[in-house]
C-alpha positions as CSV (number, residue, x, y, z in Angstrom):
1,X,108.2,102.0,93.6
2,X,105.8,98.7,93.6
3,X,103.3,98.8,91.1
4,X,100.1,98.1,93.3
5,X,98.3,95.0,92.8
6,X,94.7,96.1,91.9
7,X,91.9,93.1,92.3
8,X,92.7,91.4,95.8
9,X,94.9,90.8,98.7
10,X,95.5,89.4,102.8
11,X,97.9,90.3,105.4
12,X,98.4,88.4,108.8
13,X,98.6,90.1,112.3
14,X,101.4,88.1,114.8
15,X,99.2,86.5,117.7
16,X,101.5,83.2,119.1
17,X,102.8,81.8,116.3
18,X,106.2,81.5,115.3
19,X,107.6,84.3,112.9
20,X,107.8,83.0,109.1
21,X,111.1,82.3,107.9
22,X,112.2,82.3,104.2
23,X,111.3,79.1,102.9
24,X,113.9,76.8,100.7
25,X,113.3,77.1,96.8
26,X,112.6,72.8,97.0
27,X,109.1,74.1,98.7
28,X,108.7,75.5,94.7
29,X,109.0,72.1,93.3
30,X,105.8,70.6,95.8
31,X,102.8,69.3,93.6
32,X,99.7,69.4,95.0
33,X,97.0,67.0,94.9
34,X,94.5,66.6,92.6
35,X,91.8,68.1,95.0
36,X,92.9,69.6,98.6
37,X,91.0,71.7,101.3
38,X,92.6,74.4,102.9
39,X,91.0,75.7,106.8
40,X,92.0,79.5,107.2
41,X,91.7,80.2,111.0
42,X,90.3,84.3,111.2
43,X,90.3,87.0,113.7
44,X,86.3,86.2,112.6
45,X,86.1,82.5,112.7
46,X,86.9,79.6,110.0
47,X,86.3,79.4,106.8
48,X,87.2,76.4,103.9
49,X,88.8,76.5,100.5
50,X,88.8,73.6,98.3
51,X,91.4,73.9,95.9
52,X,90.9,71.6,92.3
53,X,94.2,71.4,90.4
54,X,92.6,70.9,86.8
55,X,91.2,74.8,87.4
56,X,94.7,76.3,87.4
57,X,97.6,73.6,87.8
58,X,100.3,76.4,88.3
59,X,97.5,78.7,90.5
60,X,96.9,75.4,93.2
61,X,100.5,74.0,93.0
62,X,101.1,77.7,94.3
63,X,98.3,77.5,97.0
64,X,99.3,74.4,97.7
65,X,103.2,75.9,98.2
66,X,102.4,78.9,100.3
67,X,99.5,76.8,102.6
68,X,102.5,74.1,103.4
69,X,105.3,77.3,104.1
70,X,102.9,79.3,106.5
71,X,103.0,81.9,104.6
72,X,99.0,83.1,105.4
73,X,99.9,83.3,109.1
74,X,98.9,86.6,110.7
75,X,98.0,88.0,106.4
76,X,95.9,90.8,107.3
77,X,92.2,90.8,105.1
78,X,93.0,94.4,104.3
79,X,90.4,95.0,100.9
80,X,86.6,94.4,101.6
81,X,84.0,95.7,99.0
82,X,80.7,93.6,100.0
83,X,79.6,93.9,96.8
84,X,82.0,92.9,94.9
85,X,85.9,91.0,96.6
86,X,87.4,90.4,99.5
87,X,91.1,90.7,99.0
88,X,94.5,88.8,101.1
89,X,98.2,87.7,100.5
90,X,100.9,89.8,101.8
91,X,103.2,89.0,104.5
92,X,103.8,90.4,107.2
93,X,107.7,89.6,107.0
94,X,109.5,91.3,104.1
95,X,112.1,88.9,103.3
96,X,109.3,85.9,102.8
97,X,107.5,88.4,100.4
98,X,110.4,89.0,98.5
99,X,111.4,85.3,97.8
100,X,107.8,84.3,96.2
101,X,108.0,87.4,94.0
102,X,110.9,86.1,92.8
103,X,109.1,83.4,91.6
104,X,105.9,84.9,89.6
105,X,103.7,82.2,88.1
106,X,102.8,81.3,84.6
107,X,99.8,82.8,83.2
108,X,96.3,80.2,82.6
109,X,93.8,80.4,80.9
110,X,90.2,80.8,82.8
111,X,88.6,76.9,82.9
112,X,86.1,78.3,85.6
113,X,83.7,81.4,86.3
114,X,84.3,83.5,88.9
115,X,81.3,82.6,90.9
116,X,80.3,83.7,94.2
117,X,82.7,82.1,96.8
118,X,85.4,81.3,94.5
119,X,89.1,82.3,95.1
120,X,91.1,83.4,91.9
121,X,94.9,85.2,92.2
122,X,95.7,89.2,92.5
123,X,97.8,90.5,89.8
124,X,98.6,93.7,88.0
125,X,99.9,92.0,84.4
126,X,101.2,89.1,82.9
127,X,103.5,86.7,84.4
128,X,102.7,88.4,87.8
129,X,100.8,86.1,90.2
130,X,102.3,85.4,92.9
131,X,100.8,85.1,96.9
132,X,97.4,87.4,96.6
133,X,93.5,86.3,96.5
134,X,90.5,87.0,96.7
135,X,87.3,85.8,97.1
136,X,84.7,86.8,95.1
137,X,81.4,87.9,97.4
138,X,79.0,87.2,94.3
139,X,78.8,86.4,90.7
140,X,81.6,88.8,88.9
141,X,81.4,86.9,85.5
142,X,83.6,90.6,84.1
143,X,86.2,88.7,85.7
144,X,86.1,85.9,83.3
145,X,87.2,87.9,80.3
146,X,88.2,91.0,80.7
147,X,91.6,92.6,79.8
148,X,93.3,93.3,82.9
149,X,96.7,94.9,81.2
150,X,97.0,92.9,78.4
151,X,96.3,89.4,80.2
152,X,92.5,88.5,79.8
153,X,90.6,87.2,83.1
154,X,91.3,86.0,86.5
155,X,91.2,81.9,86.5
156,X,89.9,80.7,89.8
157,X,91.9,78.1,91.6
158,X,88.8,76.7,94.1
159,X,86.2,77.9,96.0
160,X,84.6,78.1,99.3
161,X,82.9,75.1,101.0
162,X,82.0,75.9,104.5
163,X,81.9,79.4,106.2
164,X,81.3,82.0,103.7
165,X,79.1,83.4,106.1
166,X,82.7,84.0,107.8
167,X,84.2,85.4,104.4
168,X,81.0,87.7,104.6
169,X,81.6,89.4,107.7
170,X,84.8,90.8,107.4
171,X,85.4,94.3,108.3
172,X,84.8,96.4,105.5
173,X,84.9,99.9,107.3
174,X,87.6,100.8,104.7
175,X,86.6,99.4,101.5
176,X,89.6,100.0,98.9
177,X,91.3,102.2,100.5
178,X,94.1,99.4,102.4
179,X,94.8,98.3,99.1
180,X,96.4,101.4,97.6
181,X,98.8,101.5,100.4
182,X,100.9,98.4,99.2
183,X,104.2,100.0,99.2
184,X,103.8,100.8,102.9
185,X,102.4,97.4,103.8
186,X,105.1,95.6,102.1
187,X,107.4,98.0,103.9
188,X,105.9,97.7,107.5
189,X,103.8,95.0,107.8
190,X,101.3,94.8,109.8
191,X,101.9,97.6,112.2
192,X,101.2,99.9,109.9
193,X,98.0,98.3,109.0
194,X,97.1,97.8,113.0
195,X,97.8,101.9,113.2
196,X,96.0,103.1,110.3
197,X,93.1,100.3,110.0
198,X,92.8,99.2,113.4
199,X,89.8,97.3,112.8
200,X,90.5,94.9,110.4
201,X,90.6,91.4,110.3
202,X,93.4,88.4,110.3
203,X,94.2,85.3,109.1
204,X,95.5,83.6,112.1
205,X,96.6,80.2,110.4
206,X,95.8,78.0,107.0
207,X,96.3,74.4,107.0
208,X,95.8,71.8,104.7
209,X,92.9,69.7,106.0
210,X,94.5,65.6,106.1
């Protein structure tokens, strides 16, 4: 059974876009730049990441990856605590998922604080980030240092520049509770999230801002 990934995660919901496709493992060998921005396209409006490289070099060459593969497309927003995360990262196509958890990350240390409107990676251990976020919806400084299964602190990867009042509004009718059901999500996709949680929100698109 998948060990659930505790501290953040998004899903997306299939409006007109094309369906995802595995991407090919060169996609793992993209750098990114130094400093990007990244426009994710909600079911509630716009918001923008800026990604800095010298945070996390494995964390944004990974954002940087998944952003360039459409992997956010339809990624359901399926954990908001207003007072603490709001949590993204799962595909709705099971195949995609399963290529970039082949591929876990390296663990970094934390260079930044995990400041209101900052984006940092899910995991549940080490050598386990992979596609999750979240955002942090106010100062969580815990986050810094604590000692998450062995691995101490979440190292944010960039933050948000424009629109956290977007970030802000997301449904949060069910708290946690979308987040413990990873096994189904990863097994249905989105449909069951649209049956049991009809009211949350999507990621329609992220781009990389040229």
């Amino acid at each position: 059974m998948r060990k659930i990934v505790f501290f953040f995660v998004l899903i997306v919901f299939g409006f007109d876009a094309p369906a995802q496709t595995v991407p090919n493992a060169d996609i793992l060998d993209q750098q990114a730049p130094g400093v990007f921005q990244v426009e994710f396209q909600t079911t509630a409006g716009s918001f923008i990441v800026e990604a800095r490289r010298s945070w996390s070099p494995a964390g944004v060459d990974r954002l940087y990856q998944l952003v360039r593969s459409g992997f956010y497309r339809d990624a359901a927003i399926f954990r908001v605590q207003p007072d603490y995360v709001v949590q993204f990262g799962i595909s709705p196509h099971p195949r995609v998922n399963a290529f970039w958890e082949k591929h876990p990350l390296p663990d970094e240390p934390v260079k930044n604080s995990n400041l209101k409107g900052t984006l940092a990676y899910a995991r549940e251990g080490k050598m386990s980030r992979t596609t999750q976020l979240f955002i942090n919806y106010r100062d969580n400084h815990k986050l810094d240092t604590i000692d998450f299964n062995g691995l101490k602190g979440f190292p944010p990867v960039g933050r948000v520049v424009e629109g956290m009042e977007v970030v802000q509004s997301f449904c949060s009718d069910y708290g946690f509770e979308p987040a413990e059901k990873q096994d189904s999500v990863y097994r249905l996709g989105n449909a069951y999230l649209r049956e049991h949680y009809p009211g949350l929100d999507y990621i329609r698109k992220a781009t990389i801002i040229e």
